[in-house]
N, C-alpha and C positions, 0 to 999 in steps of 0.2 A: 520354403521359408526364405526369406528376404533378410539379411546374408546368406547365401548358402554356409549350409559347415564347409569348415575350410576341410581340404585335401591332404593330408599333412603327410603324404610319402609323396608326393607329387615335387618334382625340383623348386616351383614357384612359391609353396605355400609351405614349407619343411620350416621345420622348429630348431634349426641346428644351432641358431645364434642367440636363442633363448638360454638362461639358468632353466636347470634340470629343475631345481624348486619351485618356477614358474609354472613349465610344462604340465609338473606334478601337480598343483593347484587346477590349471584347466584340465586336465584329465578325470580329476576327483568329483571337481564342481560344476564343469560345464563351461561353455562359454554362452553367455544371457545374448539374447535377441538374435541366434542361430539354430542351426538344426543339431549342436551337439551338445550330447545330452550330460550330465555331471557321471560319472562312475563309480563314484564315494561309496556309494550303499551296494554296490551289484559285487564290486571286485574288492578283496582285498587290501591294507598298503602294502603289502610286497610284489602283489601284482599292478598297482598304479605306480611305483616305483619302476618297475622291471618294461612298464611302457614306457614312462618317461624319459627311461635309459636307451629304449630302443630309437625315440624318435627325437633325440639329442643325436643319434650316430646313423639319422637315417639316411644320408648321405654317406654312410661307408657302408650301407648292408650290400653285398651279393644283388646283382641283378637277378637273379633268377628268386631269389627273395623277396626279393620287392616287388615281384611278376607275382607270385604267389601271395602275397598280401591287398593288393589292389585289384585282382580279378574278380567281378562280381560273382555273389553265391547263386547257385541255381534255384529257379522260383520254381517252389513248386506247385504241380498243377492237379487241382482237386478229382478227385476219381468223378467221371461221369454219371448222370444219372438220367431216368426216364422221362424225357419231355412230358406235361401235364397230358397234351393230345395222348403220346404212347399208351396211357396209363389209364385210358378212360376207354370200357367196354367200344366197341364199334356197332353200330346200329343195322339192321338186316336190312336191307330194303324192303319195302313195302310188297307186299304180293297184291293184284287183282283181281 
């Protein structure tokens, strides 16, 4: 998507000089013509709260925190299956 979602633990693009009641609104709702999505209906308000609060002070988290929060999760990779050729009887050859 054309803006990307911003990166918001990232030094460049951090929410720290925002009101936490702003934050709160783009966490609930989204931000429009981006890749992030609103939260309102999935989480909680004590949990869109409790983010808001994280990424108002997310220049004070613990590096090792912050290492832990922006590490990509692992994809996972679908169990293998039988190619169509595997799966189809094999033909005798012809006898003479």
């Amino acid at each position: 998507m054309f803006p990307l979602p911003p990166q918001l633990l990232n030094k460049d693009e951090m929410v720290t000089d925002d009101p936490v009641g702003a934050t709160y609104w783009k966490v609930a709702n989204g931000i429009r013509l981006t890749g992030m999505p609103g939260f309102g209906e999935t989480l909680g308000s004590t949990q869109v709260w409790q983010i808001s609060q994280m990424l108002k002070n997310a220049d004070k988290l613990p590096e090792a925190t912050t290492a832990e929060l922006t590490k990509s999760a692992p994809v996972p990779v679908p169990a293998s299956s039988p190619t169509p050729a595997a799966t189809q009887p094999q033909k005798s050859p012809k006898k003479k």
